[in-house]
N, C-alpha and C positions, 0 to 999 in steps of 0.2 A: 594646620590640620583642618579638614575641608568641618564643615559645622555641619548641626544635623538637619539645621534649613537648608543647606547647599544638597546634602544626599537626599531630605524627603523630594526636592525640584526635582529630581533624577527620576523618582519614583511618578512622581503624579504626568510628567511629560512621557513614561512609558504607557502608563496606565491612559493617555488622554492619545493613545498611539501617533505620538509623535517620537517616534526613534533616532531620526534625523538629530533632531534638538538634545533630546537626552545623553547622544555619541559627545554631540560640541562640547556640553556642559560637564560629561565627563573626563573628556581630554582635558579639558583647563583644570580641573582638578587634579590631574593626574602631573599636569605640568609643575605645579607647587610638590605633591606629594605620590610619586609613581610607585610608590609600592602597597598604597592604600590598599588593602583586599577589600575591602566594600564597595568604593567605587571602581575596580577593576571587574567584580561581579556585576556590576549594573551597566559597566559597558557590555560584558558579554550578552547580558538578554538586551541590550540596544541594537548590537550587531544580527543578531538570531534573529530581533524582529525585520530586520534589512536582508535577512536571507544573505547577510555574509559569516556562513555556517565555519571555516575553517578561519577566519578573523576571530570569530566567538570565542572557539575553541582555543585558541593561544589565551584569550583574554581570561578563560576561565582557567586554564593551567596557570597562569601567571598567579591568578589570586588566590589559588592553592600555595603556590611556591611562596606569594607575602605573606601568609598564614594558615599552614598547614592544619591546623584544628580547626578551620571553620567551616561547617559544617552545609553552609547553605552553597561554598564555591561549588562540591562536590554535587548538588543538586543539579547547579548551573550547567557543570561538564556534562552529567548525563542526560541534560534535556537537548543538551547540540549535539551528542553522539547519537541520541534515538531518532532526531531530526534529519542525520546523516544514516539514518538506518544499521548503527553501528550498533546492533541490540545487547549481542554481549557485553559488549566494553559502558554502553551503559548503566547494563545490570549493576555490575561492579562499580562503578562510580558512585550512584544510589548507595550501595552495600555498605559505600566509606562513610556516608553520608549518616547511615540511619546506625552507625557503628558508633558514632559522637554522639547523634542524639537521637536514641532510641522510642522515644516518644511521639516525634513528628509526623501523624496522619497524613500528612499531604509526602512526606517519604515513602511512604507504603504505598499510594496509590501510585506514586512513579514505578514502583518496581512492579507492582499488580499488573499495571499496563503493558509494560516490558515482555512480563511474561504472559500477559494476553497474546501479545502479538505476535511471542513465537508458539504460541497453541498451548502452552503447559497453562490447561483450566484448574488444574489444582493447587497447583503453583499460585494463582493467580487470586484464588478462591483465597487464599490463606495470607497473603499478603493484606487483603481487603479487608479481613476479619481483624488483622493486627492491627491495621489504621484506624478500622471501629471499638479498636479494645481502649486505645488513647483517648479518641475521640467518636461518643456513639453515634453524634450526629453527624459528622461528616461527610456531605450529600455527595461528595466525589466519588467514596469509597463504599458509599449506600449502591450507587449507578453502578460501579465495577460488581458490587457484590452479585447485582442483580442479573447483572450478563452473563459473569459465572455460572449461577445457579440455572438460569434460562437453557445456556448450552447444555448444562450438565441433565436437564430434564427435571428440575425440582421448579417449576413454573410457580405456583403458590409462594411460595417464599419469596422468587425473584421479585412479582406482582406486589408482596407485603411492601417490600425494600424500598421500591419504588413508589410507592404510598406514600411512606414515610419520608422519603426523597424529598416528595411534591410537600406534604408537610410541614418541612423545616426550610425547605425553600421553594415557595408557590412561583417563584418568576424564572426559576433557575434553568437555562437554556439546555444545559450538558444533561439534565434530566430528563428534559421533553426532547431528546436527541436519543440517548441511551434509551427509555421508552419506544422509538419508532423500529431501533434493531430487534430487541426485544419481539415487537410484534411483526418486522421481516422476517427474521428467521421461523416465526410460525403459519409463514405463509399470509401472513396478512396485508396485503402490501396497500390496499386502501386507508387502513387504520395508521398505516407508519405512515405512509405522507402523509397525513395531516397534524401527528405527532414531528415530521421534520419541519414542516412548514412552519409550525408555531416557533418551535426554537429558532429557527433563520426569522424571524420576525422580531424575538427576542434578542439574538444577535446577529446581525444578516452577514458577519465577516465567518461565521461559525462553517470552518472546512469540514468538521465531521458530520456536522447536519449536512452541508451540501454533498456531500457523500453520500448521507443516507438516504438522500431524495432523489438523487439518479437512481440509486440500487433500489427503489420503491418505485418507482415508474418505468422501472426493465422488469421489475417483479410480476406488472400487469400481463408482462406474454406470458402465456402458460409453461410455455420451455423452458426460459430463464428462473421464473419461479419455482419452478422441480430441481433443476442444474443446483440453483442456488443453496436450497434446502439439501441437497446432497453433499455438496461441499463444505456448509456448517457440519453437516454430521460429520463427517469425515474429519473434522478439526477438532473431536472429541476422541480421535484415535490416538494411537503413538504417532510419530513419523516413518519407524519404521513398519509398523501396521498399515499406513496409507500406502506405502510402497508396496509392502505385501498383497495390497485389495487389488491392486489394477495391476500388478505384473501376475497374478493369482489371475483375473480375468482376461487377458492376452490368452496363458499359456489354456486357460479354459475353454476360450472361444474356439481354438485350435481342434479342439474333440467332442464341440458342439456345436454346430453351424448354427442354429438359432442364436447362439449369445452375439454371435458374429454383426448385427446390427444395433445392438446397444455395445456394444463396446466402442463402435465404428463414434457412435454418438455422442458417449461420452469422452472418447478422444477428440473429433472437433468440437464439442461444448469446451473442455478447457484450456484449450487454445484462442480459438475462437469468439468466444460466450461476449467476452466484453464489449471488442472491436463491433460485432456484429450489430447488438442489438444497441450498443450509443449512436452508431450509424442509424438504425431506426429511429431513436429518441429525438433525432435533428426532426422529424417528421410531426414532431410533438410541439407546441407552444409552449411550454413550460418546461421542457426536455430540452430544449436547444438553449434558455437562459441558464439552466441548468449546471448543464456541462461545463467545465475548466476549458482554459483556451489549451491546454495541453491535450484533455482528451477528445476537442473539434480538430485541431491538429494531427492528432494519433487515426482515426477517424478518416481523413483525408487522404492521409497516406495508406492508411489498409483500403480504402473505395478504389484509389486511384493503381496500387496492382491488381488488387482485384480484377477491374473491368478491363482492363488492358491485358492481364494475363488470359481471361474468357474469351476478350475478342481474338485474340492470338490464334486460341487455342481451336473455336470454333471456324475460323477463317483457314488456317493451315486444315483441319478436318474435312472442309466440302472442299477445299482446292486440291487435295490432296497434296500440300507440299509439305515434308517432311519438315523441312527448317520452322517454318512457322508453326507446326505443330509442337517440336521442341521446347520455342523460345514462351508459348502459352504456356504449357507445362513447368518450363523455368519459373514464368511469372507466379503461378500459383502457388509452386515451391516453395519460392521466397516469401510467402506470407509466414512462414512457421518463424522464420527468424526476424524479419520485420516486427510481428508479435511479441518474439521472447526476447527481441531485444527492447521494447516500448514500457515490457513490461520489469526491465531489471534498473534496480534500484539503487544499487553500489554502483560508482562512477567503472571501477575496474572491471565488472564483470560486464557492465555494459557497452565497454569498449570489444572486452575480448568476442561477446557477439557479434559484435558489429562487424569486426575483419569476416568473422567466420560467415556472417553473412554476405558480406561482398565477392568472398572469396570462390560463395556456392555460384551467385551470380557471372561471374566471371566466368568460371569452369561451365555452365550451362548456357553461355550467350561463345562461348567458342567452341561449345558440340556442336552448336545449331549455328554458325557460320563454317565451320569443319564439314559437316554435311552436306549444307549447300554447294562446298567446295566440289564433292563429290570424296573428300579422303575419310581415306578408313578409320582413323581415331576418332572420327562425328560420334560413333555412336559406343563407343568405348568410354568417351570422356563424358556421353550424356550418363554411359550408367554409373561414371563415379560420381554426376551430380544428384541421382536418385540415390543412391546409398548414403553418399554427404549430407542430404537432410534427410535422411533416415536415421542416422547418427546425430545431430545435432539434435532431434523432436526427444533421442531415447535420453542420450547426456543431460539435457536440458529437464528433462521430465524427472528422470531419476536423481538430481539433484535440487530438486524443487522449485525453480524456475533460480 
């Protein structure tokens, strides 16, 4: 039976982020004794930290399966389904978790966040509260409380929490990180970078800080800082009330031509918003270290149809040759699903994009060789590619990306 020098080694090589070591150290343990649930759990946060999220995930079902009442596998599961963005199923996993042992503050703030992230702020609010009813101090569930309350418009309270935050732990990064949202969503985007900056200094591997400091240095356009504030508000809505507000302002624009330009705006703002102004932020010295290599990546490829579909489009325009005016039109087109597909998060949905994007491209790169042809389906098959991403913007929109 592995000693409890062998599991703390597991612990302090996680903690010294060394994951690699910690896997080794656990497989030989598991070699003596394979059904250990403790160290079957310490493999699975060794694999999580190696980003092999569906390895993890067996590793933490397993140590369920060695010991059904233990309460921390259950943690383990739902911190690799919410990393797989699999929010429900991690709810419920938490749920078994805090069902054993109803006490444990850092339980509450897993499901607090859970249900942050699908928008339920009440839900979220009261989770946090639970965490602080175990444990008053706990600076995790102090930081959620405070986002809560911020969204919800009860700023003084949030401000307290986060006092008290700093208080009980003066170095503590997740606080000077929860701080800089806090004051993004109030429109302060000078005041949150320098609250993100410290916590990335605190911990410079800190992905939510480095989050927060792209969204604070896109916050300096005056555009994205409005977008952005609108969109927190809107996360204070139902779901189906956000559906309501912008299929409500469609059908409104329709019988008031004035709305007609903010509507226009707000539809490329939340398509657009991101792609756009990260491409900006390359223009920044601190915006381009900034950035993930995924979203310099994402970035390139929205630049790169972009200007190709413009030049397209501007080139077919003074030549007047239909095909090339098409095939720019196609290019621009495709940015809607280029976008929605960059921005989807579930491996399955982000495939099903992806055909459907190829699929528009396809249909609009043989209108515009059809045309050229001179045959009559050119401009037939162009209009099924203008209705095909008219359909995918509404599906895609209507089911929240």
């Amino acid at each position: 039976m592995p000693s409890y020098q062998h599991i703390n080694r597991i612990h302090l090589l996680l903690q010294h982020k060394r994951p690699q070591d910690a896997e080794q150290e656990a497989r030989r343990l598991l070699s003596e004794e394979p059904e250990n649930a403790q160290v079957l759990n310490l493999l699975a946060w060794a694999l999580m930290d190696q980003q092999r999220l569906p390895e993890a995930e067996e590793a933490a079902h397993q140590a369920i399966a060695a010991a059904p009442e233990f309460d921390n596998a259950y943690y383990s599961l739902s911190a690799v389904l919410q990393r797989q963005y699999r929010l429900s199923e991690a709810a419920e996993a938490i749920d078994q978790a805090l069902a054993l042992d109803p006490q444990d503050a850092n339980y509450y703030h897993v499901l607090g966040l859970i249900r942050f992230q699908q928008g339920q702020l009440q839900a979220a609010l009261r989770a946090a509260e639970a965490g602080l009813a175990s444990d008053p101090t706990h600076v995790d569930c102090l930081g959620l409380r405070a986002r809560c309350l911020a969204r919800l418009g009860r700023r003084d309270e949030a401000t307290a929490d986060l006092d008290e935050a700093l208080r009980q732990a003066p170095g503590d990064a997740g606080t000077y990180a929860d701080l800089g949202w806090v004051a993004l969503e109030r429109g302060r985007a000078k005041e949150a970078a320098g609250h993100f900056r410290e916590a990335l200094r605190l911990r410079p591997t800190m992905e939510y800080a480095r989050e927060g400091l792209v969204a604070s240095l896109k916050a300096r356009f005056w555009l994205y800082n409005w977008f952005y504030r609108f969109m927190v508000w809107t996360q204070t809505l139902s779901s189906g009330m956000r559906a309501g507000l912008f299929l409500g302002m469609f059908f409104l624009s329709r019988f008031v031509p004035a709305l007609v330009p903010l509507y226009l705006v707000l539809v490329y703002m939340s398509w657009f918003a991101e792609p756009i102004f990260n491409s900006l932020l390359r223009l920044n010295r601190y915006g381009r270290h900034a950035l993930s290599p995924a979203a310099t990546r994402d970035s390139n490829q929205f630049l790169a149809l972009l200007l190709s579909g413009g030049t397209l489009l501007l080139t077919g325009y003074f030549t007047n040759l239909e095909p090339l005016f098409m095939l720019g039109i196609t290019g621009l087109g495709l940015l809607f699903p280029l976008v929605g597909t960059q921005r989807q998060l579930l491996p399955e949905r982000r495939r099903w994009s992806t055909w459907f994007g190829l699929a528009l491209a396809l249909t609009g790169v043989a209108a515009a060789l059809l045309t050229g042809l001179g045959h009559p389906w050119g401009p037939m098959l162009f209009m099924g590619f203008i209705y095909g991403t008219l359909g995918y913007v509404w599906l895609f929109a209507l089911s929240g990306y």
